[in-house]
DRENNUVO-158948 format. One record per atom (N, C-alpha, C, O): residue in three letters; chain; atom name; x, y, z. Coordinates in nm, 4 decimals. Each point is the difference from the previous one (the first is absolute). Layout:
REM residues N
<"ALA"; "A"; "CA"; <X; Y; Z>>
...
This chain:
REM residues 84
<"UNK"; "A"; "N"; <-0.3587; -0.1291; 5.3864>>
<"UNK"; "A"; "CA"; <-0.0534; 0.0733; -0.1125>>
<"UNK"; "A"; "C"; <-0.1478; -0.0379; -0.0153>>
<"UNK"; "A"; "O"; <-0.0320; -0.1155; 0.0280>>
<"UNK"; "A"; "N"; <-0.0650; 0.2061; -0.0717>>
<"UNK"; "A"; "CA"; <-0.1404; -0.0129; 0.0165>>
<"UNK"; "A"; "C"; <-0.0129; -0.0757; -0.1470>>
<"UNK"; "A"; "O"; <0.0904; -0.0022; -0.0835>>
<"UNK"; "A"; "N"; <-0.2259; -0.0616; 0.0678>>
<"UNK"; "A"; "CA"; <-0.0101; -0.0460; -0.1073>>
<"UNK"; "A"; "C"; <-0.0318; 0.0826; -0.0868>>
<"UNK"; "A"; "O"; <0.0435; -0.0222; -0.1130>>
<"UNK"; "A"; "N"; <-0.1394; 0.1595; 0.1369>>
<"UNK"; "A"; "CA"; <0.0095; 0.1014; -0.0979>>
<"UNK"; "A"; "C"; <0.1121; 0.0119; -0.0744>>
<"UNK"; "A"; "O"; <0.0104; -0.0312; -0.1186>>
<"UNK"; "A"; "N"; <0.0888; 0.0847; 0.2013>>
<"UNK"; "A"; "CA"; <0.1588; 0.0449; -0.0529>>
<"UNK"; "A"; "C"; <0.0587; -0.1330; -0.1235>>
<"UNK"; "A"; "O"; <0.0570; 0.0081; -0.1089>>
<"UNK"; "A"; "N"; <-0.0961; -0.1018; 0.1767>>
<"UNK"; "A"; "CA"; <0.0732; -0.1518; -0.0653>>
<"UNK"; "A"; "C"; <-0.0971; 0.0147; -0.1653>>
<"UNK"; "A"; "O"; <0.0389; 0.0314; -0.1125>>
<"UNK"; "A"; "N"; <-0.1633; -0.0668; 0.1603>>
<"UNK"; "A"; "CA"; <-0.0558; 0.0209; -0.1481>>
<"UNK"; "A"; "C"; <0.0167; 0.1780; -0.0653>>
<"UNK"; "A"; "O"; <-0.0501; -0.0026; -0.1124>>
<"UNK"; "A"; "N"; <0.0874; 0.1090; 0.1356>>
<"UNK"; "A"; "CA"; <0.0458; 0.0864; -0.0679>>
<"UNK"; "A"; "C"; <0.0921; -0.0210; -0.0472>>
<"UNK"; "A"; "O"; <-0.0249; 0.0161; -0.1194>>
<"UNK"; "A"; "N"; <0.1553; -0.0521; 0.1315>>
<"UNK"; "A"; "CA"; <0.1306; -0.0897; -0.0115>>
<"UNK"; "A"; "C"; <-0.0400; -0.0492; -0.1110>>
<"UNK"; "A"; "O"; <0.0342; 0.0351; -0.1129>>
<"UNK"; "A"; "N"; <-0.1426; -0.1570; 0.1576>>
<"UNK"; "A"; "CA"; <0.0351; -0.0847; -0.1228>>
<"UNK"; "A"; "C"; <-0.0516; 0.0728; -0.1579>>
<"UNK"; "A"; "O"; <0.0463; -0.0067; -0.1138>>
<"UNK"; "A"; "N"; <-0.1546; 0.0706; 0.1695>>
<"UNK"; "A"; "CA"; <-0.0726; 0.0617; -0.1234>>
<"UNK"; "A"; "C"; <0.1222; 0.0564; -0.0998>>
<"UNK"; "A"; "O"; <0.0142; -0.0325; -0.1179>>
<"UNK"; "A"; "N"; <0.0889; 0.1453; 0.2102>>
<"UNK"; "A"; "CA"; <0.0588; 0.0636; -0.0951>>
<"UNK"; "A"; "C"; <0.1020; -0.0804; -0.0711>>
<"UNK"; "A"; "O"; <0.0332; 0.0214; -0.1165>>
<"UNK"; "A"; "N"; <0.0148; -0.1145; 0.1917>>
<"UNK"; "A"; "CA"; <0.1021; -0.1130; -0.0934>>
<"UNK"; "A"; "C"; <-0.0909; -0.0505; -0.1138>>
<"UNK"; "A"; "O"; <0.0380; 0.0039; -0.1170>>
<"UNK"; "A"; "N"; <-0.1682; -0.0552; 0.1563>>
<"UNK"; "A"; "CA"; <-0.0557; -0.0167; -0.1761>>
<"UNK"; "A"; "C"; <-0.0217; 0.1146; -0.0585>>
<"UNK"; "A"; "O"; <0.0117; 0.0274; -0.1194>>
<"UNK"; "A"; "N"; <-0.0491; 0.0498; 0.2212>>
<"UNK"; "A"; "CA"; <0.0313; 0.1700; -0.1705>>
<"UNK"; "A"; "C"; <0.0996; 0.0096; -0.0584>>
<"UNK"; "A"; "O"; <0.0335; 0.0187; -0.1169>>
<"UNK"; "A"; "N"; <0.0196; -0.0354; 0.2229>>
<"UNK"; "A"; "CA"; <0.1843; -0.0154; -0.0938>>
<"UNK"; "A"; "C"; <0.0863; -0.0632; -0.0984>>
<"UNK"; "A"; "O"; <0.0891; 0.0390; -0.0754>>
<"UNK"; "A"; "N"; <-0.1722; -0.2023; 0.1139>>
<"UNK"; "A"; "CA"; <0.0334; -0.1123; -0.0510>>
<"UNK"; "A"; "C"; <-0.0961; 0.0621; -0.1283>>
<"UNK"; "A"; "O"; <0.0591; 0.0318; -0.1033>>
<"UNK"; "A"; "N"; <-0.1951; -0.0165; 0.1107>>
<"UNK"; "A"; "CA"; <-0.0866; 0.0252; -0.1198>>
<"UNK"; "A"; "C"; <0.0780; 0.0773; -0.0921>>
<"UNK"; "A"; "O"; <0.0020; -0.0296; -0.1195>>
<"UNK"; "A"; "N"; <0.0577; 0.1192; 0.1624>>
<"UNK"; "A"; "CA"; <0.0338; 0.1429; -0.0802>>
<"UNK"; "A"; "C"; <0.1325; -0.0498; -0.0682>>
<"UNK"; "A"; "O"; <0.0139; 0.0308; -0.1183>>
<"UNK"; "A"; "N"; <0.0881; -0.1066; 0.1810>>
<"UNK"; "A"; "CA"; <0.0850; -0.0778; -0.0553>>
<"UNK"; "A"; "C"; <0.0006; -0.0757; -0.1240>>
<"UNK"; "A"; "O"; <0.0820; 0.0227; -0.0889>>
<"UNK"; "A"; "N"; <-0.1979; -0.1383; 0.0787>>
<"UNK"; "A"; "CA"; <-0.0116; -0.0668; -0.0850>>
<"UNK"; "A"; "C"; <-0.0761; 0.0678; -0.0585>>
<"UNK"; "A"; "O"; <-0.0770; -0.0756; -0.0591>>
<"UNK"; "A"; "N"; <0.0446; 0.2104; 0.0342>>
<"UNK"; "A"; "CA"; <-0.0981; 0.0993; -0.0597>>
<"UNK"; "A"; "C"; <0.0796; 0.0282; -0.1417>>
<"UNK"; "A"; "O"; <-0.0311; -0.0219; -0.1171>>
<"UNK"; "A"; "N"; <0.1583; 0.0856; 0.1846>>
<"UNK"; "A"; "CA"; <0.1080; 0.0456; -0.0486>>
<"UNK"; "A"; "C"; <0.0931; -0.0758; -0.0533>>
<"UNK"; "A"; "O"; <0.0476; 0.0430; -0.1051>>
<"UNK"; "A"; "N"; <-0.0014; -0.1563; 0.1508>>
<"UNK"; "A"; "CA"; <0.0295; -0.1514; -0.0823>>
<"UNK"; "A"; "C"; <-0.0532; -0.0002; -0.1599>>
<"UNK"; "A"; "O"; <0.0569; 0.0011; -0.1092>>
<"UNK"; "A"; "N"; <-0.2259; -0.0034; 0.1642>>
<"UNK"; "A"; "CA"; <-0.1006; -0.0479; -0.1359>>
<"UNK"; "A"; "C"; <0.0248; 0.1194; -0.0883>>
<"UNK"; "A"; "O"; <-0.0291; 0.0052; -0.1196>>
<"UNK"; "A"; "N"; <0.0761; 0.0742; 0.1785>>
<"UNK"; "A"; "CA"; <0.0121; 0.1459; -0.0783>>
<"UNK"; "A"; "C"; <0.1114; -0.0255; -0.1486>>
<"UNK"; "A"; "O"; <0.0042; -0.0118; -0.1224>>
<"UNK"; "A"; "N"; <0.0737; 0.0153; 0.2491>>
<"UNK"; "A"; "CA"; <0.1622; -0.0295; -0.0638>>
<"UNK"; "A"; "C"; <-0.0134; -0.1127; -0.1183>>
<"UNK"; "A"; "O"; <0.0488; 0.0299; -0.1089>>
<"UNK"; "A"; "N"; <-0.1037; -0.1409; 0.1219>>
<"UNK"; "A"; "CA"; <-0.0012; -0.1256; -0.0352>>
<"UNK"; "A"; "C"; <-0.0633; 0.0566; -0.1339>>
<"UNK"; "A"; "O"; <0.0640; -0.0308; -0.1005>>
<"UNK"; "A"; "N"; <-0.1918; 0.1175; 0.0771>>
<"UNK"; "A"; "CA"; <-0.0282; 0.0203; -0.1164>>
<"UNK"; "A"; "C"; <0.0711; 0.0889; -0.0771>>
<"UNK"; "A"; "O"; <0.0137; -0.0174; -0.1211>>
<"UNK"; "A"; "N"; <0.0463; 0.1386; 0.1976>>
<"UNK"; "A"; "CA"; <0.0963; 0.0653; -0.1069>>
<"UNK"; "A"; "C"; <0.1025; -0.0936; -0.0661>>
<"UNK"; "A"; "O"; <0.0374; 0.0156; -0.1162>>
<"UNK"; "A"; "N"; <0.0148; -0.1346; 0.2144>>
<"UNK"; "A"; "CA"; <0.1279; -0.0248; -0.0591>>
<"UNK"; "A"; "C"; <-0.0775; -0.1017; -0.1041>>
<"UNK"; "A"; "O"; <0.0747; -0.0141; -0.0968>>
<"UNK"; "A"; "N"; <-0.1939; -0.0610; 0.0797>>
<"UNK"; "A"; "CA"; <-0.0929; -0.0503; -0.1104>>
<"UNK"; "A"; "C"; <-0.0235; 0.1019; -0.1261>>
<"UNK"; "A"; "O"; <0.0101; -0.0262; -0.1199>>
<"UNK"; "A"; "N"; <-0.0399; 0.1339; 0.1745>>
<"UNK"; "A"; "CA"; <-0.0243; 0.1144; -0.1587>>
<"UNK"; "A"; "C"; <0.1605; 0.0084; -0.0558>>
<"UNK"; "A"; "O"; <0.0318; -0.0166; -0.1177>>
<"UNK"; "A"; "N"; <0.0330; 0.0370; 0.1945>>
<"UNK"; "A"; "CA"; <0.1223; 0.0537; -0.0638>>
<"UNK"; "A"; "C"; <0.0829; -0.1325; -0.0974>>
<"UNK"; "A"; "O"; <0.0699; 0.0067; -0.1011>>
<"UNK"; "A"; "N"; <-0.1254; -0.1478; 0.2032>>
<"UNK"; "A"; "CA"; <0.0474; -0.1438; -0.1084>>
<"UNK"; "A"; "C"; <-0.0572; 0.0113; -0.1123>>
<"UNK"; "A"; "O"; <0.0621; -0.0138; -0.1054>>
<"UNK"; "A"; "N"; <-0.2018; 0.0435; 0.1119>>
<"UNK"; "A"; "CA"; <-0.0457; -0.0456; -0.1228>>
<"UNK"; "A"; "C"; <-0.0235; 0.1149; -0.1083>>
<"UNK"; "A"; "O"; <-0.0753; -0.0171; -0.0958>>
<"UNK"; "A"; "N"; <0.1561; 0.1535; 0.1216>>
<"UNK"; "A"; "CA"; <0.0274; 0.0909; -0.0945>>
<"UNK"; "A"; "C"; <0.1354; -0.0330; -0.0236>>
<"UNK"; "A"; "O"; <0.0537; 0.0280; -0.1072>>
<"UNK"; "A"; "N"; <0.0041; -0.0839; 0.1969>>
<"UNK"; "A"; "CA"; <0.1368; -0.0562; -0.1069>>
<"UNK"; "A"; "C"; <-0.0205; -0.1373; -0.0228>>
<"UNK"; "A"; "O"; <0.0978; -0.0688; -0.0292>>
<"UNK"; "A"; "N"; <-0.1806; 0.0312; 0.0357>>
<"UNK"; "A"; "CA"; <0.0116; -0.1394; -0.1099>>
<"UNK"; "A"; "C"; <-0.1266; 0.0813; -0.1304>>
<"UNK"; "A"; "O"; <0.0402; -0.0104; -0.1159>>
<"UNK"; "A"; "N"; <-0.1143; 0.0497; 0.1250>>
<"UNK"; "A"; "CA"; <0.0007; 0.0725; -0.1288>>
<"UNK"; "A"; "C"; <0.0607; 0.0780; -0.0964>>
<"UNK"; "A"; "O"; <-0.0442; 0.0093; -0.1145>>
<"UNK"; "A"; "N"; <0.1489; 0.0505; 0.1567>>
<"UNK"; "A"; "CA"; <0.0618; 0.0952; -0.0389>>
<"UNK"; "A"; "C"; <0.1014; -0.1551; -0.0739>>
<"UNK"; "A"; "O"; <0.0008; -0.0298; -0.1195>>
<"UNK"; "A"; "N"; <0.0503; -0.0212; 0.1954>>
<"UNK"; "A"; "CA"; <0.0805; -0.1268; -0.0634>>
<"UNK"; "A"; "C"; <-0.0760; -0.1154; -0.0913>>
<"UNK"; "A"; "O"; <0.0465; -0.0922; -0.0670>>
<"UNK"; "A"; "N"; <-0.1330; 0.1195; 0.0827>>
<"UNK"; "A"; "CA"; <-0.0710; -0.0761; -0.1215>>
<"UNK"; "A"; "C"; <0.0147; 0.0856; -0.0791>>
<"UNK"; "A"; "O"; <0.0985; -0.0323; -0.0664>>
<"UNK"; "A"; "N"; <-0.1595; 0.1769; 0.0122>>
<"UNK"; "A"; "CA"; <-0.0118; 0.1066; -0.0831>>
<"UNK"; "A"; "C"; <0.1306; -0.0465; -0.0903>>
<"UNK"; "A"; "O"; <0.0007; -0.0645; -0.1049>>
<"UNK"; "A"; "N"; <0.0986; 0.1135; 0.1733>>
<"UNK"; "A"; "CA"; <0.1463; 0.0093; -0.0193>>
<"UNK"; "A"; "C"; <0.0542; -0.1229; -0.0929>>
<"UNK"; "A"; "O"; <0.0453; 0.0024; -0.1145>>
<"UNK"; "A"; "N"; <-0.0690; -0.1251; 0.2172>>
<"UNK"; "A"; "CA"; <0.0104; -0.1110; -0.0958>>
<"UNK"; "A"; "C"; <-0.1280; -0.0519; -0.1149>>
<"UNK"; "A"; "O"; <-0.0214; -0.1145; -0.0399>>
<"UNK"; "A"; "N"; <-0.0289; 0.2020; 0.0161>>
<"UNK"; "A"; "CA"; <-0.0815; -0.0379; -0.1378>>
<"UNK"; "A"; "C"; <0.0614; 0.0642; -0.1088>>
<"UNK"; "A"; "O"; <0.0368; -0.0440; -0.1089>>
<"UNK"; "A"; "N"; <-0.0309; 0.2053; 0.1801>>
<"UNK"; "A"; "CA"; <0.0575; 0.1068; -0.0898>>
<"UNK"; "A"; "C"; <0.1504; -0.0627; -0.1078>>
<"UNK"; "A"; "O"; <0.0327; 0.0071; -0.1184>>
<"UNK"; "A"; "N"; <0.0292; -0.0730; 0.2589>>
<"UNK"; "A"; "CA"; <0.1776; -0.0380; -0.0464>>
<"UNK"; "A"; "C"; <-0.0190; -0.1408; -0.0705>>
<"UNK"; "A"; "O"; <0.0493; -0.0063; -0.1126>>
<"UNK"; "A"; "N"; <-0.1173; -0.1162; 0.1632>>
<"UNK"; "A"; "CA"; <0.0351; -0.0408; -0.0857>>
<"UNK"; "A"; "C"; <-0.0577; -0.0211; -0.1420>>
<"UNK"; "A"; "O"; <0.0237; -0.0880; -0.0827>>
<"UNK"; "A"; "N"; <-0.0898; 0.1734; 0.0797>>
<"UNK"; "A"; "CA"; <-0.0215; 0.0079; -0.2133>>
<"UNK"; "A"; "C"; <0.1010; 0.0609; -0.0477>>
<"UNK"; "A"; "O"; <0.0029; 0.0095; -0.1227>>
<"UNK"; "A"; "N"; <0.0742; 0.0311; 0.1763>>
<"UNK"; "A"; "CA"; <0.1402; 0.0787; -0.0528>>
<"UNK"; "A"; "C"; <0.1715; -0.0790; 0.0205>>
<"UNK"; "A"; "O"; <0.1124; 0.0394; -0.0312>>
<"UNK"; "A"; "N"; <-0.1601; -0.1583; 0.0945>>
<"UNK"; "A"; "CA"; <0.1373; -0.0752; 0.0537>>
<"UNK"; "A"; "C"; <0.0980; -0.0236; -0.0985>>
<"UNK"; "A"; "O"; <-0.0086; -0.0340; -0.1180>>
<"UNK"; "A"; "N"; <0.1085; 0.0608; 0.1956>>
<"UNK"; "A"; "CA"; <0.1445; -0.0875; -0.0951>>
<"UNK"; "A"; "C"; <0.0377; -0.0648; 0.1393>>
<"UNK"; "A"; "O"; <-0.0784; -0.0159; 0.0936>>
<"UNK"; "A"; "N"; <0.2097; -0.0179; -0.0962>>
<"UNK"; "A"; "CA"; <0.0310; -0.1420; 0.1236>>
<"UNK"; "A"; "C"; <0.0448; 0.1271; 0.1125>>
<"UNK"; "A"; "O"; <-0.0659; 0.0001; 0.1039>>
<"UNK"; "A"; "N"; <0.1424; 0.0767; -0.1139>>
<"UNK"; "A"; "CA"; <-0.0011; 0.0743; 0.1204>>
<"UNK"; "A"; "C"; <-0.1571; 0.0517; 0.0664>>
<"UNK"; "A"; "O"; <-0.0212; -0.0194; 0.1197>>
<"UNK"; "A"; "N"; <-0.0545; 0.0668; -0.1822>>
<"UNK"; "A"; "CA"; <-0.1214; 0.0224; 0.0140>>
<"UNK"; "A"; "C"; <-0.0599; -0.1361; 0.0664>>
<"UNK"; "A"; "O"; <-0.0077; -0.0116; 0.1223>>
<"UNK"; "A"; "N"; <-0.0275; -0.0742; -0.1979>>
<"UNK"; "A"; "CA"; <-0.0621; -0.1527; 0.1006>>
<"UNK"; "A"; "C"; <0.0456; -0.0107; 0.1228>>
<"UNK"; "A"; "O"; <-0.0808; -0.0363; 0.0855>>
<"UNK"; "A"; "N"; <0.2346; 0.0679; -0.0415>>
<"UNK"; "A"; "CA"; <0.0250; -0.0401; 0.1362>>
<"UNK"; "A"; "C"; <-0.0636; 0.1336; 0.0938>>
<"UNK"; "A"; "O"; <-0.0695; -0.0024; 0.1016>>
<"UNK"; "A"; "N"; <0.1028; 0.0727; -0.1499>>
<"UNK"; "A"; "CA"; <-0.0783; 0.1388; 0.0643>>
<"UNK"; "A"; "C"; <-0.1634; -0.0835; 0.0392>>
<"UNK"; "A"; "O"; <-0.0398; -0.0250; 0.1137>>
<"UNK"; "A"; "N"; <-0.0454; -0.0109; -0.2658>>
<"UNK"; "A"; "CA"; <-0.1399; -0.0357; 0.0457>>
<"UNK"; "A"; "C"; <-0.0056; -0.1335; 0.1270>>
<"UNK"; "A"; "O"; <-0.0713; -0.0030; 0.1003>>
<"UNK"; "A"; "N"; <0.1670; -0.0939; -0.1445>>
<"UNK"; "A"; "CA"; <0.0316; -0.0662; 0.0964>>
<"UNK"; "A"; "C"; <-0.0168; -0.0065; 0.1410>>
<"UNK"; "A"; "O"; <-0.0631; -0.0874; 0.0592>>
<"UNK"; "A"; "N"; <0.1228; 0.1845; -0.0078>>
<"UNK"; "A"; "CA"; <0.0168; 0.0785; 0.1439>>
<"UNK"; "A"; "C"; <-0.0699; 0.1016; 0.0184>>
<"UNK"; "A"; "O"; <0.0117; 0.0615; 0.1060>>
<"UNK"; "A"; "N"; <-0.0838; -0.0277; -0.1854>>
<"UNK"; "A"; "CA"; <-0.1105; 0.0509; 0.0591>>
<"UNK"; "A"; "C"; <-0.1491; -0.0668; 0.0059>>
<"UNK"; "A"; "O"; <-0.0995; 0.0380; 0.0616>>
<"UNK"; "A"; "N"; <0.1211; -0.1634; -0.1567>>
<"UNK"; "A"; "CA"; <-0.1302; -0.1117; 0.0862>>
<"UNK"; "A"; "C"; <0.0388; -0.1001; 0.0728>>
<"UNK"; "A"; "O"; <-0.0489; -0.1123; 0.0117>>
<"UNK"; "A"; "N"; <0.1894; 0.1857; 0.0627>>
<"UNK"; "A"; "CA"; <0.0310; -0.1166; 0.1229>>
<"UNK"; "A"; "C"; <-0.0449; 0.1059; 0.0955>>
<"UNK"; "A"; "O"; <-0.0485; -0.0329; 0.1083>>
<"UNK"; "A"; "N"; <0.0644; 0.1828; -0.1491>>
<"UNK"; "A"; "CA"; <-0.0310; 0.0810; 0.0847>>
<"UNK"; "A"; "C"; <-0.1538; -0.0310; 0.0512>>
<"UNK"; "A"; "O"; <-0.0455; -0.0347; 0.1090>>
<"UNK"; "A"; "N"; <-0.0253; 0.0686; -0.2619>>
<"UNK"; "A"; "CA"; <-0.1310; -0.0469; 0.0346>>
<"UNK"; "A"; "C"; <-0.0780; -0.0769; 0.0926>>
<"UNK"; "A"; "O"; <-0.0916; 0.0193; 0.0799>>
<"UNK"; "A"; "N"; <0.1749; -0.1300; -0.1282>>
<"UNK"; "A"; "CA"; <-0.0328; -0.1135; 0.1009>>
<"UNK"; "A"; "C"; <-0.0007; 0.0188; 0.1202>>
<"UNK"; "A"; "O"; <-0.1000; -0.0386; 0.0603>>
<"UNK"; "A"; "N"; <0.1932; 0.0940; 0.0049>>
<"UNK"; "A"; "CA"; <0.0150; 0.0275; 0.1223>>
<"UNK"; "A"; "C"; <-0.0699; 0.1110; 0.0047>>
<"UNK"; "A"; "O"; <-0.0539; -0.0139; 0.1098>>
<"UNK"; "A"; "N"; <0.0147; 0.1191; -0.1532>>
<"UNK"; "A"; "CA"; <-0.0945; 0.1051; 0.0753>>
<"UNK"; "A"; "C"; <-0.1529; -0.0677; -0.0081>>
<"UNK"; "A"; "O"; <-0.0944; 0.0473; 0.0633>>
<"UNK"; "A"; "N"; <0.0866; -0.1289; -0.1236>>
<"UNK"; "A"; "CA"; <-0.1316; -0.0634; 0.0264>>
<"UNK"; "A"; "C"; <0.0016; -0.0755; 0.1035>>
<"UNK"; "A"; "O"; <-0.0649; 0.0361; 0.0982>>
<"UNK"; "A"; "N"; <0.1343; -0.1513; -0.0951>>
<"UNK"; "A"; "CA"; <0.0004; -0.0333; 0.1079>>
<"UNK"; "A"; "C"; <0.0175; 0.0474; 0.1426>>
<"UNK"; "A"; "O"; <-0.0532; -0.0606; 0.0930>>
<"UNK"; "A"; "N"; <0.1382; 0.1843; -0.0725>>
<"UNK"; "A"; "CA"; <-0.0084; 0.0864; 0.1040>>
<"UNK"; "A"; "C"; <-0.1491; 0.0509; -0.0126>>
<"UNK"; "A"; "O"; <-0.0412; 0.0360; 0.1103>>
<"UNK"; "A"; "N"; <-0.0069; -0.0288; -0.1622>>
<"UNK"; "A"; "CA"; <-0.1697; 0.0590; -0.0222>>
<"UNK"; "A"; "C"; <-0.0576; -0.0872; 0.0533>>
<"UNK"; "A"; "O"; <-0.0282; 0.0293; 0.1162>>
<"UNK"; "A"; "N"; <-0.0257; -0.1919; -0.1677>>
<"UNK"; "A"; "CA"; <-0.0259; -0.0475; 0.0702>>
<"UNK"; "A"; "C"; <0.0081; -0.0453; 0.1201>>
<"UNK"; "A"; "O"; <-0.1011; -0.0546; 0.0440>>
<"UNK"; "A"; "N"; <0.2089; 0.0626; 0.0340>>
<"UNK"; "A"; "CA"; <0.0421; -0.0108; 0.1110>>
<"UNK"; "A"; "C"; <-0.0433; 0.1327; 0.0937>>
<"UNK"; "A"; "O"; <-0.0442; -0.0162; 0.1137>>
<"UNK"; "A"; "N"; <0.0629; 0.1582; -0.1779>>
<"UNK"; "A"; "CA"; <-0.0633; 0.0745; 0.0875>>
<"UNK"; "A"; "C"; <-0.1857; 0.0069; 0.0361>>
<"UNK"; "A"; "O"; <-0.0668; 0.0243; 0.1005>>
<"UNK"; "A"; "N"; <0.0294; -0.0690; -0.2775>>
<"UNK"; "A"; "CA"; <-0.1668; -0.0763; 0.0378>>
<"UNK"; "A"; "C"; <-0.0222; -0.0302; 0.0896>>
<"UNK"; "A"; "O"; <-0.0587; 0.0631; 0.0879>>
<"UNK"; "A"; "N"; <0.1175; -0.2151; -0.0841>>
<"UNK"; "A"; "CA"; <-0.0087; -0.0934; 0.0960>>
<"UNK"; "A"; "C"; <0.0180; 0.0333; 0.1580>>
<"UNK"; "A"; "O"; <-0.0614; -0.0775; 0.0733>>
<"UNK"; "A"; "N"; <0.1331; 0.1767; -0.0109>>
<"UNK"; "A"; "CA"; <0.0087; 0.0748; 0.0936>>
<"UNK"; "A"; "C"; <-0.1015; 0.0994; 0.0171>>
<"UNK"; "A"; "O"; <-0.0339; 0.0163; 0.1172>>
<"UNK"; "A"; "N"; <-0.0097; 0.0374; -0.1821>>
<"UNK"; "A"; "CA"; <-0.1023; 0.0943; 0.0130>>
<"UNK"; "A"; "C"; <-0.1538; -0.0959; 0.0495>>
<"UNK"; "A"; "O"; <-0.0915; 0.0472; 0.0675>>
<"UNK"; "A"; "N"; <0.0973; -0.1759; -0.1177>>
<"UNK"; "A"; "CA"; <-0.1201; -0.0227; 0.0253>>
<"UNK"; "A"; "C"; <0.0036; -0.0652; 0.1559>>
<"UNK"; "A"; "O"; <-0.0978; -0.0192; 0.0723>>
<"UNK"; "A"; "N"; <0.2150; -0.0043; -0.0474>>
<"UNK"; "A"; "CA"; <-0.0008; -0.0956; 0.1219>>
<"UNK"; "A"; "C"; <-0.0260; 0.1365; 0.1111>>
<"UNK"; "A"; "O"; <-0.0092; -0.0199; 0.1211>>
């Protein structure tokens, strides 16, 4: 195989590879907008509910700032991927 051919080769595997992690970084930020419109939306929610609590109500707010918790932290974690 000529070395032309070899370095054409390689070129298109990094176009490929480029276009890959293009689309990765892509992905990586939708699934970031979409965390952090539902961890807003769950904050909203739990401000709204609990000025209105009785005890069934608290466990509801409850689990949804365990929810919280965890869509933030999935947030940060997809951050943290995006930058690497």
């Amino acid at each position: 195989m000529s070395k032309c051919k070899v370095r054409n080769e390689w070129s298109l595997e990094d176009e490929n590879a480029s276009m890959e992690k293009s689309f990765e970084i892509d992905q990586l930020n939708n699934d970031k907008n979409i965390t952090v419109a539902l961890s807003k939306q769950s904050e909203e929610m739990l401000s709204s509910n609990s000025e209105m609590c009785g005890i069934p109500q608290c466990e509801e707010v409850n689990v949804l700032r365990k929810e919280l918790s965890f869509l933030s932290k999935e947030r940060d974690g997809l951050l943290t991927r995006i930058k690497e």
